[in-house]
N, C-alpha and C positions, 0 to 999 in steps of 0.2 A: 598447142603444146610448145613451148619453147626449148628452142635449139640445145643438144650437147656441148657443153664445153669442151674443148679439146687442153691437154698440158701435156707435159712430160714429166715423170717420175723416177728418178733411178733412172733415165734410160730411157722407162719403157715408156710408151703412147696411152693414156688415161681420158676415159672421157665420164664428164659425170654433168646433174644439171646444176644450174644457177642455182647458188645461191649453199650450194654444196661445200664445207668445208675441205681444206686439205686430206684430214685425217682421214677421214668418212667416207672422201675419195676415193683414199692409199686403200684404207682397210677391204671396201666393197670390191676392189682391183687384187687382191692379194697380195697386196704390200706391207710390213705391218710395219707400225710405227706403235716403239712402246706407249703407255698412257696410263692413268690413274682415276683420274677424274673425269674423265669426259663418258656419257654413254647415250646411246641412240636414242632411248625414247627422251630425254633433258635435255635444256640447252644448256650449250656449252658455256666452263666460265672462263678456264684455262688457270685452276689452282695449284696443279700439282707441278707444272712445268718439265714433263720427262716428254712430253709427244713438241720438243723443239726440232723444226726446219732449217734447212738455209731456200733462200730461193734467190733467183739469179737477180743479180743487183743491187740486192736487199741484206738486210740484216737479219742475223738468226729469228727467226718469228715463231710463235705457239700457233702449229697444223692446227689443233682444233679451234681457234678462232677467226681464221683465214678461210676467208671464204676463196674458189677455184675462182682464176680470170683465166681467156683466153689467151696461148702459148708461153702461158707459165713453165718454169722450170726449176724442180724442185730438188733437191738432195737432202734424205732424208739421212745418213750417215756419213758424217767426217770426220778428221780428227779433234778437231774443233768441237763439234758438236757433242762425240763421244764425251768427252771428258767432261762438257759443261751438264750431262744429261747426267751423267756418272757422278758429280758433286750435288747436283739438286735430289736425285735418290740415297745420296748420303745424307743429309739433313733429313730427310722425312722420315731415313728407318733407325734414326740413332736410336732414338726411344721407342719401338716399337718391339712389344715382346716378340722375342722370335723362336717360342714354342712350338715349332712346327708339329712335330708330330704328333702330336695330342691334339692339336686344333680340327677342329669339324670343316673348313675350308682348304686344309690341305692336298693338294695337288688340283686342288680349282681355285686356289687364290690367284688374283691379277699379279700381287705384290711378287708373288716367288718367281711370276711368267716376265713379269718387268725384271726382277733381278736377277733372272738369267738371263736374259736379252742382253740388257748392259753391264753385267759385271761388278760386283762390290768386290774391295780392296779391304779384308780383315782388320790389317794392320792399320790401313787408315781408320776403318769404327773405330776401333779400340783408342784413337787420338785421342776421338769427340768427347765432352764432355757433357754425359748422359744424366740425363734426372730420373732421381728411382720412378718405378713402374708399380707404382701406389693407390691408382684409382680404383677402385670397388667394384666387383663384380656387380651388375644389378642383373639382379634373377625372379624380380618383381612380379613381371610378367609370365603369363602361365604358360607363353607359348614361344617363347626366344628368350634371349639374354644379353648383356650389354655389356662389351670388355674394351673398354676405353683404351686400353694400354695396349691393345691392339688396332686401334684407329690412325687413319694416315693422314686427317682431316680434308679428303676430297673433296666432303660437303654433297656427296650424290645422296646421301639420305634427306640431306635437309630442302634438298631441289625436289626430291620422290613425292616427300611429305606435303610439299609446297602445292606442286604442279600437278602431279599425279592424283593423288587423295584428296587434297583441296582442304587437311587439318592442319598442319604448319605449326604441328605441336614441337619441333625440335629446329634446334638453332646454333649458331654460332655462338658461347658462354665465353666469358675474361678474354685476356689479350695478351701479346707476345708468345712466351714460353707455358703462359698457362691455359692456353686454349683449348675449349672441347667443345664435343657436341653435347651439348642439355635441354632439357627441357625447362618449362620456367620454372624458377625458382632452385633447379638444379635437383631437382627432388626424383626419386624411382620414377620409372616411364608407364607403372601403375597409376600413379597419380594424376599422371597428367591428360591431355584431351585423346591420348591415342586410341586405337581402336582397332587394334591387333589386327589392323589389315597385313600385313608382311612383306607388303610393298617396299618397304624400304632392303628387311632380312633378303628378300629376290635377287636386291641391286648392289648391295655394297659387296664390295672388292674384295674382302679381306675378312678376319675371322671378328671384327667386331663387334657383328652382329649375327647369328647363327641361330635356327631354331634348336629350343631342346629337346632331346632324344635323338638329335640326329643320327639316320644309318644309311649307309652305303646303299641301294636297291642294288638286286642281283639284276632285276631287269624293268623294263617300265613299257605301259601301256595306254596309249591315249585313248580318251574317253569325255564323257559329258558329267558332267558336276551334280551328284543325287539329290541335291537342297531343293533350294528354289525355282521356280520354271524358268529362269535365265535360259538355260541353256547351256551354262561357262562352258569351253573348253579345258580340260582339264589334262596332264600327262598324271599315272599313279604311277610311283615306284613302289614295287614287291620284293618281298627276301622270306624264304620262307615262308611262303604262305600266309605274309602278313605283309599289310600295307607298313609303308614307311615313310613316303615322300608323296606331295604331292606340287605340280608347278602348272604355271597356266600353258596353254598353247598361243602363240604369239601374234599368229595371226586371225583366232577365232573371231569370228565376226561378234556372237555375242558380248565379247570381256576385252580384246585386244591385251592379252597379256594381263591383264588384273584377274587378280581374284579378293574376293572376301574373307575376314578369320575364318567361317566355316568350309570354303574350299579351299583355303591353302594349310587349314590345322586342324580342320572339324572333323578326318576321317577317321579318327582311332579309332570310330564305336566298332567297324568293318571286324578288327581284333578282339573284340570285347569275347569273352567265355558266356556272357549272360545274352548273348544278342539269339534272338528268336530266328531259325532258319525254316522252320517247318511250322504249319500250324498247331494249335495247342488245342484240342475240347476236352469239356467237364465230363466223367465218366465218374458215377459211386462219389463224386464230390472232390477229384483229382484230375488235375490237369495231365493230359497225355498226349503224345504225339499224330498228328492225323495226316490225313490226305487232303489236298486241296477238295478234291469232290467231295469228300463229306462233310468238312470244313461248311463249304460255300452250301449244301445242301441245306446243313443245319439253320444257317442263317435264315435262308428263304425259309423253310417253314417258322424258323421263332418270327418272321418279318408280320405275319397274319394275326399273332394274338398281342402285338404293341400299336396303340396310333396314340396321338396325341402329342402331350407330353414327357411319355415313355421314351423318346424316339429321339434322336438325333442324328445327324451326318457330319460328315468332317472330308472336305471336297480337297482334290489336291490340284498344287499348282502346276506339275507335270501334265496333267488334264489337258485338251482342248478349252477354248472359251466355249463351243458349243457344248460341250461332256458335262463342263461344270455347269452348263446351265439346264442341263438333264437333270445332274442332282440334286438341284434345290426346286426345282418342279416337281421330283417325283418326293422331297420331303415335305413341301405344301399341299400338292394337289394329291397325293396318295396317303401320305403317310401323317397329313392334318398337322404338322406343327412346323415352326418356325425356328427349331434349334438344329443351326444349318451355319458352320466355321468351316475355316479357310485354314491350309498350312501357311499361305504368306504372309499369315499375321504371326507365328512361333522365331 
């Protein structure tokens, strides 16, 4: 294992290992240095230019491209610095809706956490010369939305998409002043190769991109993901006695922080009025509510007068690999037929 770096920050004594960014350093030490772009599970590009250093010697530098040397010494606020971090957050929010309190990211936006950190100057925005905030909701998607006029161009979605997912359906579109994030052809994010992982809605800063319906949870509970026998990690937000959210756990060995459309958007059936909680048998020709005992009773005896091709089983993937191979044993060797499915095929 190779040695700690040793620097100084502020003052204080930091140690972090090779090959460790400034920022990453500062942060993991409790140091914060504002930022936009940069986040842990990406690598860094250094687009946004608000997490600027000084370091002793040198010229102002971007913390998150910087990797730590030994007996560095860093100053992450001066006057200098204030002011140049203070102008480069002025360029990015000129055009940025700043609907705050209607937005679904509010009071968990990075942007509002950076622009309290360093300060906007009103009367300077109001200098700039802003271009209308004209870009199209796109609401294509059945499970988030897309509010361009809301985007800082960080580019962590298109790093998400890239490196994370491994679709790289979204990108850098036009140039200068008319820059955005699109897909090809600029066309709804229906269209194109994405695949409502939400991978991206997890990571971005700001209220660009947001799932819809979003609600507040009163509280939240971590748990294992009901789909597939992955395993994911899962956190659920509840309000009411209804699911609302739900986010990966970061460290789950299964997923590390991913999840699929069906665990980060597939839980509403949980709410549904029509979802079955109790068993249902036929009684006079009408379905009624039962007990498990009887339920499971009924079964076993109808199980005696079907074999063949009467007969099917439907084996799950939260099962054992031993369990499932009970069930399609006991639908060959007992039960004589071969109509034997799998939930990891749905």
């Amino acid at each position: 294992m190779s040695e700690l770096i040793t620097l100084t920050i502020d003052g204080r004594t930091v140690q972090a290992a090779p090959g460790t960014s400034i920022l990453r350093a500062a942060l993991n030490s409790g140091i914060y240095i504002p930022h936009l772009c940069d986040h842990k599970d990406l690598t860094s590009v250094g687009i946004c230019r608000v997490c600027l250093v000084e370091i002793e010697g040198r010229r102002p530098t971007v913390s998150c491209m910087t990797p730590v040397e030994e007996g560095m010494v860093v100053r992450t606020s001066t006057p200098d610095l204030d002011q140049t971090r203070r102008v480069n957050l002025e360029l990015l929010i000129a055009n940025h809706d700043y609907n705050c309190e209607s937005c679904a990211k509010n009071s968990h936006c990075q942007l509002q956490k950076v622009t309290r950190f360093i300060g906007v100057d009103e009367k300077r925005l109001k200098t700039l010369r802003k271009a209308p905030l004209d870009q199209p909701l796109d609401t294509s998607n059945p499970f988030f939305q897309r509010d361009m006029n809301k985007c800082v161009l960080c580019g962590i979605c298109v790093r998400t998409c890239e490196e994370i997912q491994g679709d790289a359906c979204i990108d850098f579109a036009y140039r200068g002043i008319n820059t955005k994030i699109s897909v090809l052809g600029d066309r709804p994010i229906l269209e194109s190769t994405c695949v409502s992982c939400g991978e991206c809605v997890a990571r971005c800063p700001v209220g660009a991109l947001v799932p819809k319906q979003a609600e507040e949870p009163a509280y939240e509970v971590e748990t294992v993901c009901p789909y597939c026998g992955c395993g994911c990690g899962i956190v659920v937000g509840a309000r009411g006695g209804r699911v609302v959210s739900s986010r990966a756990v970061e460290d789950s060995p299964p997923n590390q922080g991913s999840l699929c459309v069906k665990g980060r958007f597939g839980l509403g059936y949980v709410n549904s009025p029509e979802r079955l909680t109790v068993p249902l048998v036929r009684k006079d020709g009408e379905l009624v509510e039962s007990t498990w005992e009887e339920a499971l009773s009924l079964v076993a005896d109808k199980f005696s007068g079907y074999r063949g091709d009467q007969f099917a089983a439907i084996s799950s993937a939260k099962c054992t690999s031993e369990d499932n191979y009970v069930v399609q044993k006991f639908a060959r060797a007992v039960m004589g037929t071969n109509n034997i499915d799998h939930c990891a095929r749905l």
